[in-house]
C-alpha positions as CSV (number, residue, x, y, z in Angstrom):
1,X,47.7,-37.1,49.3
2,X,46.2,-40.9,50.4
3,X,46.3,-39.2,54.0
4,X,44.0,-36.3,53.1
5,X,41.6,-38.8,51.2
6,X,41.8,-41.2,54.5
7,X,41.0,-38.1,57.1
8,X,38.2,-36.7,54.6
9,X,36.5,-40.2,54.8
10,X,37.0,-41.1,58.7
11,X,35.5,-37.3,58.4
12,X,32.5,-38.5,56.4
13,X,32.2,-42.1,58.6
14,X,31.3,-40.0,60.8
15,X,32.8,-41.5,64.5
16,X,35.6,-43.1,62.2
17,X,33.9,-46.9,62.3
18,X,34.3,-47.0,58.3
19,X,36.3,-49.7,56.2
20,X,39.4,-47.9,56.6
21,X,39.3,-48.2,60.2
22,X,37.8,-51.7,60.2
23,X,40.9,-52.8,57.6
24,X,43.4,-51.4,60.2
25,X,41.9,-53.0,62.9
26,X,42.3,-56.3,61.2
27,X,45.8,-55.5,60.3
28,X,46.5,-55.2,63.6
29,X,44.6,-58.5,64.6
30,X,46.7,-60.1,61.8
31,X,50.1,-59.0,63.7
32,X,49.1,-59.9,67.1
33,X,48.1,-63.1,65.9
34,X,51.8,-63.6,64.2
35,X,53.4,-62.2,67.7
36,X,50.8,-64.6,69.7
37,X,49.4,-61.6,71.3
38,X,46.0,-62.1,70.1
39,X,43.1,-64.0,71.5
40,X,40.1,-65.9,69.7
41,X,37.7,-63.3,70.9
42,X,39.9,-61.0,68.5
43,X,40.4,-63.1,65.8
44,X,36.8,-63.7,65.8
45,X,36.4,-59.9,65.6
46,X,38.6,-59.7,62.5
47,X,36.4,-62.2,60.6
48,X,33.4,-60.3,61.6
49,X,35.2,-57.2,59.9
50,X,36.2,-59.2,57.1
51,X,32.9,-60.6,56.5
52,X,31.6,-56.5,57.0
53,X,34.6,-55.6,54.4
54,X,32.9,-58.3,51.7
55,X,29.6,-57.1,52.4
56,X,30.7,-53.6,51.9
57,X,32.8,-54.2,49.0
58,X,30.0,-56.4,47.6
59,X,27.7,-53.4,48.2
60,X,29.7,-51.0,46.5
61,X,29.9,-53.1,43.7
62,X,26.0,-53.4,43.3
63,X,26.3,-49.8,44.1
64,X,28.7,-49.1,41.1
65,X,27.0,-51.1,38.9
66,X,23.4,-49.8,39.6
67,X,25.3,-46.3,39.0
68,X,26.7,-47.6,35.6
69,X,23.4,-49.1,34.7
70,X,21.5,-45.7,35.6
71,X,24.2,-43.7,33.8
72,X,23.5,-46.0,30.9
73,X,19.9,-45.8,31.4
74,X,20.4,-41.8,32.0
75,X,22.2,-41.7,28.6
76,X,19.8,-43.6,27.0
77,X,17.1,-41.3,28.0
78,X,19.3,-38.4,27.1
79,X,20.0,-40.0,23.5
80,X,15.9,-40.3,23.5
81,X,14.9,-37.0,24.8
82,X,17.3,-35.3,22.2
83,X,15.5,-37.4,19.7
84,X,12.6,-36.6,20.4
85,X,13.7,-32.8,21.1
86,X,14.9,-33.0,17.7
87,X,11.5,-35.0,16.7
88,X,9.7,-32.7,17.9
89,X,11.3,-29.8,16.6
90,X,10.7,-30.8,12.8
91,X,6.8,-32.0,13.9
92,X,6.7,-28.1,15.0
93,X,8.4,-27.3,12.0
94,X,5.9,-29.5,9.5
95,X,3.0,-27.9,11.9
96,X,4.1,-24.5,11.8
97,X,4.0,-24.7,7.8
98,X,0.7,-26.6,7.8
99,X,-0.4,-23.7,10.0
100,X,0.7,-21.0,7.5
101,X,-0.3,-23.3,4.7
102,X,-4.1,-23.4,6.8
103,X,-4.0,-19.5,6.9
104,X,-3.2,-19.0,3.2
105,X,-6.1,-21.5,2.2
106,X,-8.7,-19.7,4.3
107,X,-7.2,-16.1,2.7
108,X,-7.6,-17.7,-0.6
109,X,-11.0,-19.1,0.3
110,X,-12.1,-15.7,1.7
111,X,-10.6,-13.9,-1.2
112,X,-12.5,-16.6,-3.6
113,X,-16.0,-16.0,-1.3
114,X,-15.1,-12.0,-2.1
115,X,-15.0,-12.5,-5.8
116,X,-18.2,-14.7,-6.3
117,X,-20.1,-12.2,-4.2
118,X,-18.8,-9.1,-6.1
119,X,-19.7,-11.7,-9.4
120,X,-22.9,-12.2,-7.8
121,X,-23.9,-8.6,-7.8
122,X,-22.2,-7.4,-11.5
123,X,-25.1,-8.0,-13.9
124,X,-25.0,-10.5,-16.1
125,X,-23.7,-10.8,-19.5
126,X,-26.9,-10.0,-21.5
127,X,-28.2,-7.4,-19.3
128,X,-24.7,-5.4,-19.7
129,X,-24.9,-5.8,-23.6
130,X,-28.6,-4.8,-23.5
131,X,-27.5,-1.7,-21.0
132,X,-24.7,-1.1,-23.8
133,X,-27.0,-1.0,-26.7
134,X,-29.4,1.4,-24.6
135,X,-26.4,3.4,-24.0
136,X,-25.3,3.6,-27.5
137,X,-29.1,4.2,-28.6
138,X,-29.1,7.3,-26.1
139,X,-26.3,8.2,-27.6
140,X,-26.5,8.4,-31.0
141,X,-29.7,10.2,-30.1
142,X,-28.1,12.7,-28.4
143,X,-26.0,13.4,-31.2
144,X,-28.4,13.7,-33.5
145,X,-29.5,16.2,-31.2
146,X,-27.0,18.0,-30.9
147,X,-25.9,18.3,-35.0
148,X,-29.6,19.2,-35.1
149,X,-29.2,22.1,-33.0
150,X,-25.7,23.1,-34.0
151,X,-27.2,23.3,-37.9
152,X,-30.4,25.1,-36.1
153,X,-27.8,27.8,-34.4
154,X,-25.7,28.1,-37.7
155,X,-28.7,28.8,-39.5
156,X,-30.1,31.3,-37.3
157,X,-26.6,32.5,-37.1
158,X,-26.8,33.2,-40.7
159,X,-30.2,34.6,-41.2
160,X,-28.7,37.3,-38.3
161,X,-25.5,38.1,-41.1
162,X,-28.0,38.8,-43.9
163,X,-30.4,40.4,-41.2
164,X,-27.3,43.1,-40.3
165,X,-26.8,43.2,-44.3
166,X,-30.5,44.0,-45.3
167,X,-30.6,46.5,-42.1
168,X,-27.1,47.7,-43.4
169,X,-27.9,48.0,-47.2
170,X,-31.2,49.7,-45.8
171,X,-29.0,52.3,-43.9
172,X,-27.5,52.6,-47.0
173,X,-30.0,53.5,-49.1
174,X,-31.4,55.9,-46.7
175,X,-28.4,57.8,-46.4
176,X,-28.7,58.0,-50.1
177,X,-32.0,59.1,-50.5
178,X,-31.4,61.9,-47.9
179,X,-28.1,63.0,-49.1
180,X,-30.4,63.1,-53.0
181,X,-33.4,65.1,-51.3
182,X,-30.9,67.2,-50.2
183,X,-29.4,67.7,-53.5
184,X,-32.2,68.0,-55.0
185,X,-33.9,70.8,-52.7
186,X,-30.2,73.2,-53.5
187,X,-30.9,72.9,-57.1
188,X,-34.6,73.9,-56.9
189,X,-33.6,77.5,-54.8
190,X,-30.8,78.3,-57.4
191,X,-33.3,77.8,-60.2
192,X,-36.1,80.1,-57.7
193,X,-33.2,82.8,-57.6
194,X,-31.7,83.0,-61.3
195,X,-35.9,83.0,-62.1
196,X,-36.0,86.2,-59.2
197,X,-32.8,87.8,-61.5
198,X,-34.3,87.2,-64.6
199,X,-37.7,88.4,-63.9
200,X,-36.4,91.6,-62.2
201,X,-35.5,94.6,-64.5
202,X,-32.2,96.1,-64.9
203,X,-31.6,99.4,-63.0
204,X,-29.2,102.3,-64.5
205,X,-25.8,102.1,-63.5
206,X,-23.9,105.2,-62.6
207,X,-21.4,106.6,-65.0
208,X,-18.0,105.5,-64.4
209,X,-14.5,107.0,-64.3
210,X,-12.8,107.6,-67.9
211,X,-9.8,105.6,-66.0
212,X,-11.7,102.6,-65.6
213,X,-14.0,101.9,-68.4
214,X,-16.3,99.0,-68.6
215,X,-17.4,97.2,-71.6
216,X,-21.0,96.2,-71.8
217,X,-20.7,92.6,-71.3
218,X,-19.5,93.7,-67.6
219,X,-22.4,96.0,-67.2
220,X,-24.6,93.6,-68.0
């Protein structure tokens, strides 16, 4: 496992000058020095790396603590941001109902602006009472009127009934007075004929059959 993390950075050092390399270059500088191998130009070489090592390690301390501070800083910013996500979110919130809030005052102020104009153009109080009285005044007028005319039709209605009586009494006492002419015209004829008998005189009667006698009160 340390092997494949060793090749992958020699891989990244690019020519495989990194701190790995430099630290077993020294090591080996250490040994030849112990086995008297070694000569000053290479132990001076090995201070040189050691001195690159510190600055390196010194390096990726500042490094790593830059990185802490910026992913201290980053979380900081991230706390703020969400605050002021979340800050911003109820300051849409209080907006948003201000908004609607707004709307319904203008709807109420439009509906108010309706009403006073409508109020504006009803008549007033005293000009509908005095349209009222007019109103009633036509009224009643209108009904006197009319019972005026409705007595007017009933009595013309009734003066028609005793108009078809009178006509129909008059009928009546036509038909009388013919059916009495009448009468009286039969009457005077019978009287003109039993004066006609009377006045003639009486003529012999042939003798009858002794089978069928007559009295004289036939005869006659």
């Amino acid at each position: 496992m340390r092997e494949d993390v060793v090749h992958r950075k020699l891989a990244a050092d690019g020519e495989g000058i990194g701190d790995e390399k430099r630290v077993l270059a020294i090591l080996n500088t250490i040994r030849s020095i112990e086995n008297g191998k070694a000569t000053v130009q290479d132990a001076v070489k090995a201070l040189k790396s050691l001195d690159i090592l510190e600055l390196n390690a010194e390096k990726q301390r500042v490094i790593t603590e830059m990185c802490s501070e910026q992913v201290h800083e980053y979380d900081r910013l991230a706390t703020e941001i969400v605050d002021q996500m979340s800050s911003s979110a109820a300051s849409m919130e209080a907006a948003k109902k201000e908004l609607l809030a707004a709307r319904q005052i203008r709807r109420n102020r439009q509906e108010y602006n309706l009403l006073v104009k409508m109020i504006d153009e009803l008549p007033s109080r005293s000009e509908t009472q005095r349209k009222l009285e007019d109103l009633s005044d036509d009224l009643n007028i209108q009904q006197e009127k009319q019972k005026h005319l409705e007595n007017k039709l009933a009595e013309r209605r009734n003066n028609m009934i005793a108009f078809n009586i009178i006509v129909e009494n008059l009928r009546q006492l036509i038909d009388e007075d013919e059916s009495e002419m009448s009468g009286g015209n039969g009457e005077e004829e019978d009287k003109d004929k039993r004066r006609d008998i009377e006045s003639t005189p009486a003529t012999s009667v042939p003798p009858l059959k002794s089978d069928s006698p007559l009295d004289e009160g036939e005869v006659q």
